[in-house]
N, C-alpha and C positions, 0 to 999 in steps of 0.2 A: 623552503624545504629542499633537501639534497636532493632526494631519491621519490618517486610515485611510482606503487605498482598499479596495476589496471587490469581487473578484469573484465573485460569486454563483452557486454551483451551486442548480440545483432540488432537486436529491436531499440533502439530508445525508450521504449514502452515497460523492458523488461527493467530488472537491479543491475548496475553494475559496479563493480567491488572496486573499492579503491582504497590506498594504503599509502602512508605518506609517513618518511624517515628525515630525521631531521641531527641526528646526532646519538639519540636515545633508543627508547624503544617503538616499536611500530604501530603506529595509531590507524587502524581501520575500517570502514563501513559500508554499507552498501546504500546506494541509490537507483534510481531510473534516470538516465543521464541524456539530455539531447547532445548534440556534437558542440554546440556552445560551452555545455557545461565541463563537459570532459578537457573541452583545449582551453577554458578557466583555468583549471586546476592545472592541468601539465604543464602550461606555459608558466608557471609558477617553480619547477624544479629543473635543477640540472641533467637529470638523465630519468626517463620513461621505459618503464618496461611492462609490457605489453602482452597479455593471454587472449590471443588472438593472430590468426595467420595474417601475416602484413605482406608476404609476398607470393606475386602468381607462380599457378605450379603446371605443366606442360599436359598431366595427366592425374590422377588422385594424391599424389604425394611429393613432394619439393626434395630437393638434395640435404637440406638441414631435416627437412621430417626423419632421415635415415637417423641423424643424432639421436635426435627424441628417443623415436622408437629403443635403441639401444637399450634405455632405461622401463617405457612404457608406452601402451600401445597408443596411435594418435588417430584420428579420426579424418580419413580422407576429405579432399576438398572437392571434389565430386557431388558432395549430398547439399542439397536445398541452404538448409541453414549455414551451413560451412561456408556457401559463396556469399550470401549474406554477410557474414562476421570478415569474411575476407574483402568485401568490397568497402565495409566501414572501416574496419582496422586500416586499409594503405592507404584510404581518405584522408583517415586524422593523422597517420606517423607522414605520410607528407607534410601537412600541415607544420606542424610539430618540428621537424625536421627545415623546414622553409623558415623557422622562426629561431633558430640553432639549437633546437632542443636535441640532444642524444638520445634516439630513442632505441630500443631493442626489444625483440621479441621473444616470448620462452616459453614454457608447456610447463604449467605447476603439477602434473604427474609424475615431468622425469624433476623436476626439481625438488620434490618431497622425498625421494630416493636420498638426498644430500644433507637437505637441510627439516629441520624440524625448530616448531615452533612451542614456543613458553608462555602461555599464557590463552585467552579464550578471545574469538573472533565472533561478533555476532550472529552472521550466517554463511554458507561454503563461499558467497561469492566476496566478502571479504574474507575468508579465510587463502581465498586463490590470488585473490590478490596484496595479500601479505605474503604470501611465498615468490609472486612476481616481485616487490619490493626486497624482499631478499637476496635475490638472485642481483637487482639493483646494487644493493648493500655491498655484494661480491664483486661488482666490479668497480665501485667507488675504492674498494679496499684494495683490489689486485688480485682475487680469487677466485676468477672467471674466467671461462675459456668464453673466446667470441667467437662466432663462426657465419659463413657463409656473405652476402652483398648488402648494402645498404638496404634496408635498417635491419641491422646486423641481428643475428639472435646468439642467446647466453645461455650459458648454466653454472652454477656453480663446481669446483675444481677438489672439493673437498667438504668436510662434513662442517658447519655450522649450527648453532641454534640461537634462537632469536629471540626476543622478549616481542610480544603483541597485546596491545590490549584497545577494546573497543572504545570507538569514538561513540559518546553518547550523539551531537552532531555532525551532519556535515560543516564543512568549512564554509563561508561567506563565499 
């Protein structure tokens, strides 16, 4: 696969959405993911994008959260859960990133602003993470603005839309 988006549960306990671009259109689904399974599948694609704060922030909001916000509001890293999803996210894009995978981070709020999608996702968390794949999609094509430090975060630069359709399975 080119492209994997990810959306990122804090818990391993909970779903987390995953979406995988291969040339076509966007095949995604959700699961409950331990850290094994997750760095399965991404270590399988060229670039990783990630709904999830992957870098620390000094005080409730990081210098790329100003991008986000531009588009739509984003949720300080302050609160309980937040450092949670933050402390798993920079675990696995290390990870990730140690193994050469290009990974980036993005906020499917401001990227729904841009892109829309074609077709039906079985639940919001692979519908979040078909829009991370997107955003993927964007910068495999050249359609991305990047911004900010290792592991960079993305959005798309313009409007697209996307074909998506449910994975009845996950992948082996």
């Amino acid at each position: 696969m080119h492209v994997l988006g990810i959306d990122l549960a804090a818990s391993p306990d909970n779903p987390t959405g995953f979406a995988a671009w291969s040339g076509g259109a966007i095949e995604c689904w959700s699961e409950p993911a331990d850290d094994r399974r997750v760095l399965s599948l991404a270590s399988r694609a060229r670039v990783v994008v990630i709904d999830a704060p992957l870098t620390p922030a000094d005080g409730p909001f990081r210098r790329r959260d100003e991008r986000f916000r531009e588009l739509a509001p984003v949720l300080p890293l302050t609160l309980p859960g937040m450092r949670r999803l933050l402390e798993r996210g920079r675990r696995l894009a290390e990870e990730l990133l140690e193994r050469g995978v290009r990974v980036y981070e993005t906020f499917p709020r401001a990227a729904e602003r841009l892109l829309s999608l074609r077709g039906e996702a079985p639940d919001e968390h692979a519908r979040d993470a078909a829009l991370c794949c997107g955003v993927g999609v964007a910068i495999v094509e050249g359609w991305a603005e990047t911004f900010g430090r290792e592991p960079r975060a993305a959005l798309p630069v313009r409007r697209g839309t996307l074909r998506v359709r449910a994975r009845s399975a996950p992948p082996v």
